[in-house]
ZALUMLO-739788 format. One record per residue (C-alpha): x, y, z; residue number from 0. Coordinates in nm, 3 decimals, decimal comma. Layout:
{{X; Y; Z}; NUM}
...
! end
This chain:
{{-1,280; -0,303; -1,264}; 0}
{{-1,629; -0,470; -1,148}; 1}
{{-1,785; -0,670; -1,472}; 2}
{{-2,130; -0,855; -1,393}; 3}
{{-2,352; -1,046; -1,657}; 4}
{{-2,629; -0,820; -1,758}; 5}
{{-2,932; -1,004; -1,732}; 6}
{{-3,202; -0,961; -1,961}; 7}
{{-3,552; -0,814; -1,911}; 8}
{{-3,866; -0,930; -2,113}; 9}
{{-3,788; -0,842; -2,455}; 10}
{{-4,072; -0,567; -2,588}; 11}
{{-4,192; -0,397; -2,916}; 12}
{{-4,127; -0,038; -2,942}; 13}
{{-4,477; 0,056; -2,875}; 14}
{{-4,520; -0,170; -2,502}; 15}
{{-4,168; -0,048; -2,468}; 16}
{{-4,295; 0,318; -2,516}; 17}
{{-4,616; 0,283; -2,292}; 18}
{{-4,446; 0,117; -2,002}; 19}
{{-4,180; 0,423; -2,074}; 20}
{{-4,472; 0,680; -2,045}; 21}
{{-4,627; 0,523; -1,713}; 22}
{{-4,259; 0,568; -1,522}; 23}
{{-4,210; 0,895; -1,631}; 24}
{{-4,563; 0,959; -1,456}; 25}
{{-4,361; 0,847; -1,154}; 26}
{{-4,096; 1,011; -1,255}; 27}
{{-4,271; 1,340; -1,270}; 28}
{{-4,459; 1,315; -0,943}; 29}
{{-4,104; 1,278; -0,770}; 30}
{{-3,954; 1,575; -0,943}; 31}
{{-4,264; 1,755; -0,815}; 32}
{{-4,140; 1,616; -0,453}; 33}
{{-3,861; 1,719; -0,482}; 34}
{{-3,952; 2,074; -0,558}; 35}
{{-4,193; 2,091; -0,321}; 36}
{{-3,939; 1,966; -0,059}; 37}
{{-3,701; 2,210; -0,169}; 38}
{{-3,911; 2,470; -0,029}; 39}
{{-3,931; 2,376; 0,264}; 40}
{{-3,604; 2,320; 0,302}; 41}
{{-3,511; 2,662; 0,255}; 42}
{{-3,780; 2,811; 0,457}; 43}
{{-3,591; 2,619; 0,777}; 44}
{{-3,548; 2,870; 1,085}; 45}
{{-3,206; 2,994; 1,100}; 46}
{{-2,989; 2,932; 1,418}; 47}
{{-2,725; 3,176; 1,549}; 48}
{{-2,299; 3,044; 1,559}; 49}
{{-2,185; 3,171; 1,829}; 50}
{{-1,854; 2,983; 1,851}; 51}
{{-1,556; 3,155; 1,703}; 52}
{{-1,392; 2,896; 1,503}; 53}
{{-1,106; 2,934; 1,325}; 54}
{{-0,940; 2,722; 1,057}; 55}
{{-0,624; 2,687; 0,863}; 56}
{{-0,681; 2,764; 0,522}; 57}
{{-0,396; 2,908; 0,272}; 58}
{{-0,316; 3,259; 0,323}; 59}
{{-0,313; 3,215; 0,680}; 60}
{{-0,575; 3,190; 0,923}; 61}
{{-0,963; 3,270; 0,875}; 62}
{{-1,263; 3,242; 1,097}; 63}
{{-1,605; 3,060; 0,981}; 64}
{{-1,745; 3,427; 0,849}; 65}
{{-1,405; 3,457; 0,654}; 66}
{{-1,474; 3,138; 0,419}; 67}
{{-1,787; 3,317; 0,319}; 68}
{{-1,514; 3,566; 0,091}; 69}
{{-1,786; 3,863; -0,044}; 70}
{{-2,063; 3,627; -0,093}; 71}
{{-2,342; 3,581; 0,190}; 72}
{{-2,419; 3,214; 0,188}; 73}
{{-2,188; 2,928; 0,203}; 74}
{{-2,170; 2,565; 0,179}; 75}
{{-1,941; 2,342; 0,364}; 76}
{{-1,865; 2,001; 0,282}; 77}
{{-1,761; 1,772; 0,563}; 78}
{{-1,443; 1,560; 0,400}; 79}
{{-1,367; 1,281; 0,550}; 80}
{{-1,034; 1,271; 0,619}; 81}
{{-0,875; 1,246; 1,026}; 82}
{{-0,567; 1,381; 1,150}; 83}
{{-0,342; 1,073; 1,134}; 84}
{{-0,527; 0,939; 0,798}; 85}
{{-0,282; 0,910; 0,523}; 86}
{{-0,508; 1,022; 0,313}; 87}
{{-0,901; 1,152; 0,282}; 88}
{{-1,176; 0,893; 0,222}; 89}
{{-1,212; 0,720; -0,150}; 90}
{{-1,608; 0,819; -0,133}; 91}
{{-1,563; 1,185; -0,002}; 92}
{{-1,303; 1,189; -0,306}; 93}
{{-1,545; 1,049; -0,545}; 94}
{{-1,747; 1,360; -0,402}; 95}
{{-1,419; 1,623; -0,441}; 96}
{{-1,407; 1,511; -0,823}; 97}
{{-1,739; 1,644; -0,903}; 98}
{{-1,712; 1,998; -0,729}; 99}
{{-1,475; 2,176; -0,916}; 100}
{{-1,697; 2,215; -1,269}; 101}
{{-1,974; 2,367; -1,035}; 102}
{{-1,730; 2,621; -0,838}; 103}
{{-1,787; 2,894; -1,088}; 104}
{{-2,147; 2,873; -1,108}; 105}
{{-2,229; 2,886; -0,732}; 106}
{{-2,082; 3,200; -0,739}; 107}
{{-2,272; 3,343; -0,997}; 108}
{{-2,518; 3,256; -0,722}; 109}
{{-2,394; 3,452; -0,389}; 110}
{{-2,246; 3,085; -0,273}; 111}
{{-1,925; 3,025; -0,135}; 112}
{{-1,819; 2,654; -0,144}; 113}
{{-1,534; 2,488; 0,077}; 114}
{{-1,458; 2,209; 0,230}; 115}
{{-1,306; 2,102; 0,606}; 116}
{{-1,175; 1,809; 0,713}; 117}
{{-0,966; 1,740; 1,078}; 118}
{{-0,593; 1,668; 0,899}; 119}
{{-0,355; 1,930; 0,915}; 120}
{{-0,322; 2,167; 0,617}; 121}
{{-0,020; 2,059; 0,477}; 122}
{{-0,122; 1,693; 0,444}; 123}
{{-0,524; 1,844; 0,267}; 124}
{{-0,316; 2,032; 0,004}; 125}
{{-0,069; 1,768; -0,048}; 126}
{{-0,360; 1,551; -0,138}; 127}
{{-0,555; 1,798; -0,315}; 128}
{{-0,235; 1,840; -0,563}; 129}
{{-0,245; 1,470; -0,598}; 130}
{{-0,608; 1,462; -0,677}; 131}
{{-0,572; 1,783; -0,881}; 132}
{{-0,817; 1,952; -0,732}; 133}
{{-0,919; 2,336; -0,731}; 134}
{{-1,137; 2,405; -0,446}; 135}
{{-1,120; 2,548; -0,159}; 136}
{{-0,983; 2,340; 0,190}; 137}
{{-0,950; 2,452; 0,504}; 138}
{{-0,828; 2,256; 0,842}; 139}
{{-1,060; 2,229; 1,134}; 140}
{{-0,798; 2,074; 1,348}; 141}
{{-0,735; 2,345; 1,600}; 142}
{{-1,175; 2,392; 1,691}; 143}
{{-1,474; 2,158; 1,744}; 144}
{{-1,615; 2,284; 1,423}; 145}
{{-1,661; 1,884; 1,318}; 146}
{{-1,768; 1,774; 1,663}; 147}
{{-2,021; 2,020; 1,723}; 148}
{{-2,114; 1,976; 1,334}; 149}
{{-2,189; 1,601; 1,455}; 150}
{{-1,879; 1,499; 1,191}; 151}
{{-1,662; 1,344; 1,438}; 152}
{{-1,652; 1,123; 1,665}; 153}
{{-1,507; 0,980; 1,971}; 154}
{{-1,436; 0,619; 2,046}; 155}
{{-1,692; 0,669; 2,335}; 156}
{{-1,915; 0,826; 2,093}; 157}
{{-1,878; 0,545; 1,897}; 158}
{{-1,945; 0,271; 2,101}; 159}
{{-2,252; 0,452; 2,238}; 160}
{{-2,498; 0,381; 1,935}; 161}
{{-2,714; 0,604; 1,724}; 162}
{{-2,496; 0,951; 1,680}; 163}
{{-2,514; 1,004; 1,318}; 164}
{{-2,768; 1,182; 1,094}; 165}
{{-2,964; 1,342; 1,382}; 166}
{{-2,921; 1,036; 1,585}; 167}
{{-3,095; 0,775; 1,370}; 168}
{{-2,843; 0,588; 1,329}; 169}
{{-2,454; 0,429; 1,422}; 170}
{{-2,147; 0,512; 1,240}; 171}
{{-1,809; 0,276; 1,210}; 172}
{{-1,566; 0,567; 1,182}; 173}
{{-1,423; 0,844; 1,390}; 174}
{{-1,507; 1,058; 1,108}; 175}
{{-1,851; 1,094; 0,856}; 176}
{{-1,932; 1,282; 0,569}; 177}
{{-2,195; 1,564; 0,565}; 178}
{{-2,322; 1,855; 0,414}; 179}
{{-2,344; 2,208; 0,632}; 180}
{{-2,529; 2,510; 0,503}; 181}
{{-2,454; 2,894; 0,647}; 182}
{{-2,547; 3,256; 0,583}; 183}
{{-2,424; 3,578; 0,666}; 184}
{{-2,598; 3,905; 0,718}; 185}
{{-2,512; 4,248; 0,653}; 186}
{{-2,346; 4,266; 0,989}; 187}
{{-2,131; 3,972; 0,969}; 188}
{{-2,350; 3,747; 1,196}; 189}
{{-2,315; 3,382; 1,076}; 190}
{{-2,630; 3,139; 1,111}; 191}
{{-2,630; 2,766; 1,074}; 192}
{{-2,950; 2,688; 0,782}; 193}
{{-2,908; 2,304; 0,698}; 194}
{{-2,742; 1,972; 0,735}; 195}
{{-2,773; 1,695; 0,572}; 196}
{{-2,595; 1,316; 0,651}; 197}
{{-2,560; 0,980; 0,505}; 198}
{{-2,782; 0,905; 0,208}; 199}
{{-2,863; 1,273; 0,168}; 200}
{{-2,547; 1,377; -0,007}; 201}
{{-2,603; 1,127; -0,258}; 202}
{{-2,682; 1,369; -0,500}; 203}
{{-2,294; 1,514; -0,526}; 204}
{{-2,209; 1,192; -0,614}; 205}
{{-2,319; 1,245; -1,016}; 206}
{{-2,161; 0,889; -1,128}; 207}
{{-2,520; 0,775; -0,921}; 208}
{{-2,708; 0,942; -1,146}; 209}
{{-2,567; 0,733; -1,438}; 210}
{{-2,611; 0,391; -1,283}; 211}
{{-2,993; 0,475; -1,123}; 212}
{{-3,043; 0,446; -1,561}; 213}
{{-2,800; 0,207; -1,700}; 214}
{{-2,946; -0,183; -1,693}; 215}
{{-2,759; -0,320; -1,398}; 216}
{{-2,817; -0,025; -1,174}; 217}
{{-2,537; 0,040; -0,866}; 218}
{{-2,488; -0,321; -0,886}; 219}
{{-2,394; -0,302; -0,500}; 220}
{{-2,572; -0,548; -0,315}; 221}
{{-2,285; -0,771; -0,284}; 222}
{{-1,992; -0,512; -0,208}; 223}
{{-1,768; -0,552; 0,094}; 224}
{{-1,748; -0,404; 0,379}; 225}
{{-2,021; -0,173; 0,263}; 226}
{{-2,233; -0,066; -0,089}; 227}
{{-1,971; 0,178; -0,177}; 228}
{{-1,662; -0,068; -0,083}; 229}
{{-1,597; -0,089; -0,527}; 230}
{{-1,525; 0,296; -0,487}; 231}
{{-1,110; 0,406; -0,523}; 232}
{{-0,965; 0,719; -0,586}; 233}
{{-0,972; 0,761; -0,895}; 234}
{{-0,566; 0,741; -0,996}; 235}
{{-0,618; 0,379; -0,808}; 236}
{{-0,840; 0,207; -1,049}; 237}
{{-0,681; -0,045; -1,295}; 238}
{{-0,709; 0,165; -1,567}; 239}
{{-0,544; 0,467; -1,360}; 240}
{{-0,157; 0,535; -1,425}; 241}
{{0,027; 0,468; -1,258}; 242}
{{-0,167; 0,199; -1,086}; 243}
{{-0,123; 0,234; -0,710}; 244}
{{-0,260; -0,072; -0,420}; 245}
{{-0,559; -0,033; -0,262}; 246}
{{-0,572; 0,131; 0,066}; 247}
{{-0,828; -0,032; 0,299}; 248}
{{-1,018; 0,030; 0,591}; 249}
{{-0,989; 0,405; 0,537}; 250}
{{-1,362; 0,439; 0,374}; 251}
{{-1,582; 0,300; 0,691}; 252}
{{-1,911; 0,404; 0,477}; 253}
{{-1,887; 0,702; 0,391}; 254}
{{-2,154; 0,888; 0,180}; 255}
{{-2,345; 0,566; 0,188}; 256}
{{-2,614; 0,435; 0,412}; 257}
{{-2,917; 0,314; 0,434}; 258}
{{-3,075; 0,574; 0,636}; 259}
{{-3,136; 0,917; 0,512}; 260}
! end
């Protein structure tokens, strides 16, 4: 468990406490705004045809992309890190898989499927989820270039090439990232590809973030190693988890968090 010293701002009255309260929430207002605003556009994005017949492993047998839509017509794939010969998936993608299974029921209320992929073999994603106790849906990429062409996964040459992550702004240390993938599905079964997002832009599934952007000492990160995220476990790995299990390291090579958007 991280502890820090919480240092102390200027100490106010209630009223310069409330007006300085009143000017951020002007702030805080405008960016909601933003972030409506952006919303929009993002959904008015041009559509692109898959034309690729992937197929994953999934339980029940196999299915193909349009199958992991199930009756609904949009769906939302989250790109887990986790490679074929990883023991297990990454501690931040994790810290992302313990926040989708309250929302599961709710996205499809609203025609949205939800499901995510990783490269390791079935067997060893289920074996995991059990551990984890998760609920959602997990399929297996590892027989297609669904993460390749997805700009997930990487190879060594990739790697050693520079900028091929997040629309090629910027490097990644691992053969595998996180991301976000967005699809739809018309009444004839055609699948389109409608958004992506990379690095800092799936911060928002990570909803222990939004506790720490309003507690005093904030993410308290700047001085994490290898990375911002390096204080993140899965969660039956913390000290207070039971039974207490060591640390497994190099497996998280950033994950959800970067700099760059």
């Amino acid at each position: 468990m991280t502890t820090t010293t919480l240092e102390r701002p200027r100490i106010a009255s209630p009223a310069d406490w409330l007006a300085a309260r009143k000017a951020l929430l002007k702030k805080e207002k405008e960016l909601t705004h933003l972030r409506d605003a952006l919303a929009v556009e993002r959904q008015a994005l041009p559509w692109v045809r898959v034309e690729k017949n992937y197929v994953f492993d999934a339980p029940g047998g196999k299915k193909s992309l349009a199958d992991l839509f199930g009756s609904r017509s949009q769906l939302a794939v989250y790109h887990f890190m986790f490679g074929p010969e990883w023991p297990e998936g990454c501690p931040s993608c994790s810290m992302v898989g313990d926040g989708i299974d309250g929302v599961l029921p709710h996205l499809l209320q609203r025609d949205v499927t939800f499901t995510a992929v990783s490269r390791a073999p079935l067997p060893k994603l289920e074996a995991f989820k059990t551990r984890m106790g998760w609920r959602f849906p997990w399929a297996s990429s590892s027989g297609n270039t669904f993460n390749q062409d997805f700009r997930v996964s990487f190879t060594p040459e990739e790697l050693a090439s520079g900028k091929i992550y997040n629309y090629g702004t910027v490097g990644f240390p691992a053969e595998e990232a996180p991301g976000l993938s967005v699809f739809a599905k018309d009444p004839s079964g055609n699948v389109y590809h409608t958004y992506s997002t990379f690095g800092r832009g799936l911060e928002e599934l990570l909803g222990v973030y939004f506790f720490l952007d309003r507690v005093p000492n904030g993410r308290d990160e700047a001085n994490q190693k290898p990375h911002p995220m390096g204080w993140v476990r899965h969660h039956d790995k913390y000290p207070e988890a039971e039974p207490a299990r060591a640390t497994t390291a190099n497996i998280d090579a950033g994950c959800c968090h970067s700099d760059n958007h």
